[in-house]
N, CA, C and O atoms as CSV, one atom per row, in Angstrom:
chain,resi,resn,atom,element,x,y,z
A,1,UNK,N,N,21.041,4.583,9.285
A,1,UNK,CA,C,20.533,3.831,8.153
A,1,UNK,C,C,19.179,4.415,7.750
A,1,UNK,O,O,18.185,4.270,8.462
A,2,UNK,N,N,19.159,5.211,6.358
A,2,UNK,CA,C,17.698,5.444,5.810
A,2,UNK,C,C,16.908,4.149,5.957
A,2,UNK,O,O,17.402,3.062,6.259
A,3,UNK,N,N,15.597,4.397,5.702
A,3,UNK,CA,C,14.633,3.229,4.949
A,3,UNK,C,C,14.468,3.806,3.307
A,3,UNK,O,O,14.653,4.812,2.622
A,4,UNK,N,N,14.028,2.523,3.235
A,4,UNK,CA,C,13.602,2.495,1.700
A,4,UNK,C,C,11.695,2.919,2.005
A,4,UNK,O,O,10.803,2.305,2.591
A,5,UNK,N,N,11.722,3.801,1.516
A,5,UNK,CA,C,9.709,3.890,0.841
A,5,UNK,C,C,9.437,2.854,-0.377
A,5,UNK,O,O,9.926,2.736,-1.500
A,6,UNK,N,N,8.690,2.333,0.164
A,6,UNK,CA,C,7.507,1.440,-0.519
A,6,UNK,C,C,6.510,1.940,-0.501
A,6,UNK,O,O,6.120,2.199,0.638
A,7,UNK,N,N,5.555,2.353,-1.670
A,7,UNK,CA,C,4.076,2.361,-1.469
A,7,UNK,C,C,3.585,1.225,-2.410
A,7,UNK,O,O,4.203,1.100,-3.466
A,8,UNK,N,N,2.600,0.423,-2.171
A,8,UNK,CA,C,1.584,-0.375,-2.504
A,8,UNK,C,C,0.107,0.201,-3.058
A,8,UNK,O,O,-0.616,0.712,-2.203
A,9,UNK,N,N,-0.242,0.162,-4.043
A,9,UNK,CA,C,-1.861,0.085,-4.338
A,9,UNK,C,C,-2.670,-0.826,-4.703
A,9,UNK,O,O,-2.626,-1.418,-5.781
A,10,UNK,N,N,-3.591,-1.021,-3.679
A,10,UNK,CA,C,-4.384,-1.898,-4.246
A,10,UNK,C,C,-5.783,-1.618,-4.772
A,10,UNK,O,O,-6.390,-0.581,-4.503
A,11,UNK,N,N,-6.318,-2.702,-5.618
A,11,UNK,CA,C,-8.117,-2.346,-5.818
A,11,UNK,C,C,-8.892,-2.150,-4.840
A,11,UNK,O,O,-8.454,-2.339,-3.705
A,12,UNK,N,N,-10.077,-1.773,-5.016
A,12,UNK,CA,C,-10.867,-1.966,-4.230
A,12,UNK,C,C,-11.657,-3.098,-4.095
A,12,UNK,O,O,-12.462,-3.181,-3.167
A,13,UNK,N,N,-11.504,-4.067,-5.000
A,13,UNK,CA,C,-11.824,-5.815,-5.081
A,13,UNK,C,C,-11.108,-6.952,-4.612
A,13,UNK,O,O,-11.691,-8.006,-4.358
A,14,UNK,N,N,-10.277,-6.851,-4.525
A,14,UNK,CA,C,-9.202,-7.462,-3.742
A,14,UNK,C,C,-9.067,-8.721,-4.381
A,14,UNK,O,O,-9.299,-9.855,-3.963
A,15,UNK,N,N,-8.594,-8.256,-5.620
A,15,UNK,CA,C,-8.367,-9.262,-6.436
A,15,UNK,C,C,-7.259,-10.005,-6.048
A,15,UNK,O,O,-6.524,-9.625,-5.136
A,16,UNK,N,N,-7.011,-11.437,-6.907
A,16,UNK,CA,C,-5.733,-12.804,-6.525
A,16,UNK,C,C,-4.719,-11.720,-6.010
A,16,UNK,O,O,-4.419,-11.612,-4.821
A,17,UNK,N,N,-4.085,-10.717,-7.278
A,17,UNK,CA,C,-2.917,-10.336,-7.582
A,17,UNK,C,C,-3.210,-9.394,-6.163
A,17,UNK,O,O,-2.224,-9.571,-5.448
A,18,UNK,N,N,-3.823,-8.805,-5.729
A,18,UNK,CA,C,-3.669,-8.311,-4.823
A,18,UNK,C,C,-3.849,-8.684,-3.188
A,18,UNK,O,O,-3.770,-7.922,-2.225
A,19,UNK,N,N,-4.179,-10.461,-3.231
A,19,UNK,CA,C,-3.832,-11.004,-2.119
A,19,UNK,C,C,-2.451,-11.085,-2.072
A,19,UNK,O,O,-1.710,-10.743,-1.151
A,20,UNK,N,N,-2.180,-11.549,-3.105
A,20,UNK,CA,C,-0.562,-12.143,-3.404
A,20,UNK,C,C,0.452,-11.298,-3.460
A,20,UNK,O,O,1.606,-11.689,-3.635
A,21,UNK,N,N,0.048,-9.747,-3.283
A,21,UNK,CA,C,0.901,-8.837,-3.240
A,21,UNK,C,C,0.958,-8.744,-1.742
A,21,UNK,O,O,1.943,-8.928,-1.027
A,22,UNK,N,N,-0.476,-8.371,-1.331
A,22,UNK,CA,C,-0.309,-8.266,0.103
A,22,UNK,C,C,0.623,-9.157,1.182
A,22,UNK,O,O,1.222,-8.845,2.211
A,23,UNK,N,N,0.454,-10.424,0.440
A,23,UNK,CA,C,0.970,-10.851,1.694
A,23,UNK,C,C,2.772,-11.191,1.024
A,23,UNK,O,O,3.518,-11.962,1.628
A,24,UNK,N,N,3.050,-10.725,0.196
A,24,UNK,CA,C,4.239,-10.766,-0.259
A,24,UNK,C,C,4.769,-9.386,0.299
A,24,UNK,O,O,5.963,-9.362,0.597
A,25,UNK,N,N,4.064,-8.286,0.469
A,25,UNK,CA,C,4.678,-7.624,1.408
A,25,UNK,C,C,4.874,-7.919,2.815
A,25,UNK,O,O,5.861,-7.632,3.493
A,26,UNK,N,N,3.453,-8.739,3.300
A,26,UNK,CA,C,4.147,-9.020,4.982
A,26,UNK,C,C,5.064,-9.507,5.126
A,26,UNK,O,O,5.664,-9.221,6.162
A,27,UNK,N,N,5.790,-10.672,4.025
A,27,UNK,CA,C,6.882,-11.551,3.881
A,27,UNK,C,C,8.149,-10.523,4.335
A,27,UNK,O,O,8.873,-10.603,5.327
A,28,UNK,N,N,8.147,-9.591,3.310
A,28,UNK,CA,C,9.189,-8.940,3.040
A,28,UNK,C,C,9.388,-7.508,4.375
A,28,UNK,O,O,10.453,-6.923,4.574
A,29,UNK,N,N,8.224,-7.257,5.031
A,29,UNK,CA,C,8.319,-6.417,6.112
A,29,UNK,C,C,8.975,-7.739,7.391
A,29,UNK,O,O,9.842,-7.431,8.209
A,30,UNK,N,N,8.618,-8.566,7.351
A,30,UNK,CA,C,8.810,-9.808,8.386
A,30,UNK,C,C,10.291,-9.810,8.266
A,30,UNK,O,O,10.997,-10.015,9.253
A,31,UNK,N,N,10.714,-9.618,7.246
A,31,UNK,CA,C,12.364,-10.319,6.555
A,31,UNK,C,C,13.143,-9.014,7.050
A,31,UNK,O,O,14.082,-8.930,7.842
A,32,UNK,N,N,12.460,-8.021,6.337
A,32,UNK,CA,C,13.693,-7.205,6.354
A,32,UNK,C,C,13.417,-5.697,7.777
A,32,UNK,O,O,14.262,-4.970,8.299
A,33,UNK,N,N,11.935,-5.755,7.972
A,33,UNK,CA,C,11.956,-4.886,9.344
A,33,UNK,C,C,12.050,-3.437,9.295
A,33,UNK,O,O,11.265,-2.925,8.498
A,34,UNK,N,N,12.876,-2.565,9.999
A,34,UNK,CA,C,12.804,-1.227,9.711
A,34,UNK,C,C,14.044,-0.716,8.601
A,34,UNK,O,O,14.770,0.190,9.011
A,35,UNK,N,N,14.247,-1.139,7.534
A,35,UNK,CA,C,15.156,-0.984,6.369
A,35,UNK,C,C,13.954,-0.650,5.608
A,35,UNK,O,O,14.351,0.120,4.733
A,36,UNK,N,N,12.350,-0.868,5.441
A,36,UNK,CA,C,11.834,-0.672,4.664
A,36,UNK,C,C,10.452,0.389,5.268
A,36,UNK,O,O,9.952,0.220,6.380
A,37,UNK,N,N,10.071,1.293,4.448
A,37,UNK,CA,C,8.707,1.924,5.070
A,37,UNK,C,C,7.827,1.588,3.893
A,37,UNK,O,O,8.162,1.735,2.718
A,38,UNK,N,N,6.482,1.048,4.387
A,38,UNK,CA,C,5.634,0.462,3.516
A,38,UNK,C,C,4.280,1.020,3.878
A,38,UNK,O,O,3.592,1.018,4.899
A,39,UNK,N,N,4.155,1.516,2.611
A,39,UNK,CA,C,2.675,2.362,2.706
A,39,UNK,C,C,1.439,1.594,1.769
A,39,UNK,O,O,1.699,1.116,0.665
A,40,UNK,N,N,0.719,1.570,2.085
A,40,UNK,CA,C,-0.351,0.946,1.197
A,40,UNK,C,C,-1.912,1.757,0.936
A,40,UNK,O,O,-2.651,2.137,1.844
A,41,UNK,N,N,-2.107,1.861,-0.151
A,41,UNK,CA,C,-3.389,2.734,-0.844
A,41,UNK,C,C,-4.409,1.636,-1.224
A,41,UNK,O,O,-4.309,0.415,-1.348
A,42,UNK,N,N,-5.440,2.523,-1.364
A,42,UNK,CA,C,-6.812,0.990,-1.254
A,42,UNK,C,C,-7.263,2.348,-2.990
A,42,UNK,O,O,-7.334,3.574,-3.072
A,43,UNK,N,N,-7.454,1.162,-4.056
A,43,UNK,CA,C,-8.799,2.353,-5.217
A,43,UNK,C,C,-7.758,3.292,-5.464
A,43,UNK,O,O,-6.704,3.660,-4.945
A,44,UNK,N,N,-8.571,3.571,-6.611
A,44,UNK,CA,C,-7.833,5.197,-7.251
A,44,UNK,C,C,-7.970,6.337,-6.190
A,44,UNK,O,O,-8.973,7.046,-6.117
A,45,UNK,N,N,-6.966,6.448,-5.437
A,45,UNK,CA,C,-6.767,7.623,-4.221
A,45,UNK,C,C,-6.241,8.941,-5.122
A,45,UNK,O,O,-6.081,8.994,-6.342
A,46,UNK,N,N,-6.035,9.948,-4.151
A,46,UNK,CA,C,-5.312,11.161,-4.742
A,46,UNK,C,C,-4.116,11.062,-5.124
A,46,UNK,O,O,-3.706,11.871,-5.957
A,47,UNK,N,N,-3.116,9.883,-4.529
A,47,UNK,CA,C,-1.849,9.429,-4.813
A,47,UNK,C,C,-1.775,8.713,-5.840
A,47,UNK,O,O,-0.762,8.730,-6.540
A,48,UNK,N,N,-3.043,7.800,-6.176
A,48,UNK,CA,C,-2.950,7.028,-7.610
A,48,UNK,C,C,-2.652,7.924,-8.858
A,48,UNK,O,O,-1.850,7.887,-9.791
A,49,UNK,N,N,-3.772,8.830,-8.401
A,49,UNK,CA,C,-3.776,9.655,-9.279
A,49,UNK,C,C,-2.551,10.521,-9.763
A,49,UNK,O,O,-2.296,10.542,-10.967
A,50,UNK,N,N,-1.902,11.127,-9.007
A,50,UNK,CA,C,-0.067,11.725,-8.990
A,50,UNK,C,C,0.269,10.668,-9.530
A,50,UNK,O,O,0.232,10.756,-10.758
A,51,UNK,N,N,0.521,9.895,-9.226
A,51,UNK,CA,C,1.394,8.927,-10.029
A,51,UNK,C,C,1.105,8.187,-11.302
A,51,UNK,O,O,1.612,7.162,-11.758
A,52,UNK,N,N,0.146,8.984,-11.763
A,52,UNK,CA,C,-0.748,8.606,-13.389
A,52,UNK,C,C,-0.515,6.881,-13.290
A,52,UNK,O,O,0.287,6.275,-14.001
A,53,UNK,N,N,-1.424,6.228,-12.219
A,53,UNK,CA,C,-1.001,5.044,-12.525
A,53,UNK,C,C,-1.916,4.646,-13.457
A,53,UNK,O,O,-2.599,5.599,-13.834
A,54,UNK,N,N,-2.367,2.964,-14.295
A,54,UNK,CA,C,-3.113,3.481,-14.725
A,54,UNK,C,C,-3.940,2.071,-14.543
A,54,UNK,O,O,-5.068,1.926,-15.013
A,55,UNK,N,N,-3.082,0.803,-13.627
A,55,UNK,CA,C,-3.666,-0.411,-13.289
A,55,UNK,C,C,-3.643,-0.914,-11.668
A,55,UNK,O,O,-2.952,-0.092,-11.066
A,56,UNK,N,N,-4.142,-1.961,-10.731
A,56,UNK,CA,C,-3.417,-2.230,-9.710
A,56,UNK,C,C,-2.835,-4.173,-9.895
A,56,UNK,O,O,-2.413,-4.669,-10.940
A,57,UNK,N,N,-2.928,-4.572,-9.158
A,57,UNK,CA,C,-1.785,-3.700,-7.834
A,57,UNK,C,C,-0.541,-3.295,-8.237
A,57,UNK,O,O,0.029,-3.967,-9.097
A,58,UNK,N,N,0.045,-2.222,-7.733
A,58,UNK,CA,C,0.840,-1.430,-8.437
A,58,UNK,C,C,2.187,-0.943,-7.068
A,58,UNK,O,O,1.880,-0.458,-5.979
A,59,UNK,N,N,3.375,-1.186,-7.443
A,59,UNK,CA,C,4.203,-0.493,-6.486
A,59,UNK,C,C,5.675,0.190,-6.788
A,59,UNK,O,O,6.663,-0.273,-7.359
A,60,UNK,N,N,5.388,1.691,-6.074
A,60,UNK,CA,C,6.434,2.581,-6.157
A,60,UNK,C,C,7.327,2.580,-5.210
A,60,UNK,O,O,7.163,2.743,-4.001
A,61,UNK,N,N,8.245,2.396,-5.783
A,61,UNK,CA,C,9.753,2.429,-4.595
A,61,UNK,C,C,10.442,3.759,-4.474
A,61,UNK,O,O,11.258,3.779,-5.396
A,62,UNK,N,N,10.510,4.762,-3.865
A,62,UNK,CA,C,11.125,5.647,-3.540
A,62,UNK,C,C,10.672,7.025,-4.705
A,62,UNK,O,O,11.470,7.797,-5.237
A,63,UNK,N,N,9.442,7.013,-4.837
A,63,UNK,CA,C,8.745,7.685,-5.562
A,63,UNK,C,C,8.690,7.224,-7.709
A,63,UNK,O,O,8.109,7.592,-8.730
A,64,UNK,N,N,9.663,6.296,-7.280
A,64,UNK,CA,C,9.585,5.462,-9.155
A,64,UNK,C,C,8.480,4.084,-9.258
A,64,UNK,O,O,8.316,3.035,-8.634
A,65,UNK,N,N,7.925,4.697,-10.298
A,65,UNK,CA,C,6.949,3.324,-10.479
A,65,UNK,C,C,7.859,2.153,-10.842
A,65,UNK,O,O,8.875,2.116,-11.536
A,66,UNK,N,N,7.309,1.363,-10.283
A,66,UNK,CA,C,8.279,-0.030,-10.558
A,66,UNK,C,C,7.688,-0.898,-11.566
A,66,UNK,O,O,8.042,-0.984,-12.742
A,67,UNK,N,N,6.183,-1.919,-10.630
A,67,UNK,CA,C,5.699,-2.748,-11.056
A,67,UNK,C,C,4.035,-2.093,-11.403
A,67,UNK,O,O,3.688,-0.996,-10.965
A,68,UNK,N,N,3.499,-2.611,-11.903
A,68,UNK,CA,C,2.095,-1.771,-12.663
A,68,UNK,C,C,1.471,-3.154,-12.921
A,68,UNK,O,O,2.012,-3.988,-13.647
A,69,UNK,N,N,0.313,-3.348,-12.291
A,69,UNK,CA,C,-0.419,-4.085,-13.113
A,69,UNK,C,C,-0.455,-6.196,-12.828
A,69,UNK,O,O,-1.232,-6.942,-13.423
A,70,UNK,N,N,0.241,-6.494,-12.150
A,70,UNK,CA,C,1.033,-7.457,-11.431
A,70,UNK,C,C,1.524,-7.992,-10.587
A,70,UNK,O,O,2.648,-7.497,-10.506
A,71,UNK,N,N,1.357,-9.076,-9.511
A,71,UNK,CA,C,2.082,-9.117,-8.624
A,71,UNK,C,C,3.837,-9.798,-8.831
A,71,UNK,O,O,4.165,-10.867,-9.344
A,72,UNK,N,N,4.592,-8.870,-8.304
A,72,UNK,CA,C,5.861,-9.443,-8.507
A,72,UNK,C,C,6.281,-10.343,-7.914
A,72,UNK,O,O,5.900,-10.611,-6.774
A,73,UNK,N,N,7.254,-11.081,-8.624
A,73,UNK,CA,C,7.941,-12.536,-7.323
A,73,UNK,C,C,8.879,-11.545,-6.660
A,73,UNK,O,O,9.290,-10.448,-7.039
A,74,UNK,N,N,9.133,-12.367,-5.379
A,74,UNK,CA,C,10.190,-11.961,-4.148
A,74,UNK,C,C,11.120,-11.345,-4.530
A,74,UNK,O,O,11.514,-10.238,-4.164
A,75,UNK,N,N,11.653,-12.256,-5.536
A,75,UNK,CA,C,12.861,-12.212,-6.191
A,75,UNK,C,C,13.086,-10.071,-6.784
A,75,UNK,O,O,13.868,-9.132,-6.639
A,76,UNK,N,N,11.893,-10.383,-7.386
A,76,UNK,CA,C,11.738,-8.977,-8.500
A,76,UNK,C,C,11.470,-7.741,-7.412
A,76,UNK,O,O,12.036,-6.654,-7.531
A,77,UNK,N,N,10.827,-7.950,-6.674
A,77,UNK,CA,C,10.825,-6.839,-5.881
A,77,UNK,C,C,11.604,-6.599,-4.958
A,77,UNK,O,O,11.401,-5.445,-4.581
A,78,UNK,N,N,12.663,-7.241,-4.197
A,78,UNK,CA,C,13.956,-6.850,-3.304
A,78,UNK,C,C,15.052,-7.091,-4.231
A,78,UNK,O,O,16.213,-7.273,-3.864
A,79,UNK,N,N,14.566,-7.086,-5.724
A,79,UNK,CA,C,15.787,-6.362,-6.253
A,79,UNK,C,C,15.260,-4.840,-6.728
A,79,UNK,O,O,16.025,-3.951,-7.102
A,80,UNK,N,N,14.487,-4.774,-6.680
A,80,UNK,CA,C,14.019,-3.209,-6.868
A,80,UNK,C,C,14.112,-2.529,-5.900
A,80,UNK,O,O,14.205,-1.310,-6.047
A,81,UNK,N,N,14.118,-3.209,-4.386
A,81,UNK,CA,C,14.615,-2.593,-3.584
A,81,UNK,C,C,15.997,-2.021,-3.388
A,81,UNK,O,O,16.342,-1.025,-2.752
A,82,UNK,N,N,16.573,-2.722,-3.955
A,82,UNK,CA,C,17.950,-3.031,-3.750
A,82,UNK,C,C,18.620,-1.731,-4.638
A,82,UNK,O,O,19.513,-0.898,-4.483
A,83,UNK,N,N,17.434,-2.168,-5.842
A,83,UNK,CA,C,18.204,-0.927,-6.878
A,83,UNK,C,C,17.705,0.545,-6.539
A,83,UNK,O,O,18.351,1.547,-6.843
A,84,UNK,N,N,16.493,0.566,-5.881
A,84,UNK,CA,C,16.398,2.053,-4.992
A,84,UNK,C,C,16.994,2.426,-3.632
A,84,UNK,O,O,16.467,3.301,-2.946
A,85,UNK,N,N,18.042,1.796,-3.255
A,85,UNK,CA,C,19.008,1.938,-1.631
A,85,UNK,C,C,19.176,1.015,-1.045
A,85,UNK,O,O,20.240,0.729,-0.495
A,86,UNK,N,N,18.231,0.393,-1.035
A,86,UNK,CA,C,18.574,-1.056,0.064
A,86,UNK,C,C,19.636,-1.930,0.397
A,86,UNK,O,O,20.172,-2.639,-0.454
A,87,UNK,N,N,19.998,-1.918,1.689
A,87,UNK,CA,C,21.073,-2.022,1.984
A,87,UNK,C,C,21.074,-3.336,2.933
A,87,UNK,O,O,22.124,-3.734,3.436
């Protein structure tokens, strides 16, 4: 069984949307375990930058930008999982 890549970016302020992301990922690492690899970036890194993002918190699933700018519900993001492999 592959994993799915997740990367996460967050600000460097640690804004609502990016509590609420954060811990919507622990949810979803808690749930689903080693089906998922979850990486997380702090600020405009060298990776923000590759990925011309251009807001946070921001997350790429299997190298496709997904969500930009927002934290997603549960719902929205393990179906994005789902639609990049997840099994």
């Amino acid at each position: 069984m592959s994993k799915v890549k997740l990367e996460a970016f967050f600000s460097n302020t640690n804004d609502s949307n990016d509590v609420l992301l954060s811990r919507l990922l622990e949810d979803i690492k808690n749930e689903l375990g080693d089906r998922v690899k979850i990486a997380t970036h702090k600020g405009q890194n060298e990776v923000f930058q590759e990925y011309c993002l251009t807001a946070t918190p921001a997350v790429v699933i299997e190298e496709m930008i997904k969500i930009v700018g927002f934290c997603p519900s549960r719902e929205t993001l393990v179906s994005a999982l789902r639609e990049s492999g997840l099994e």
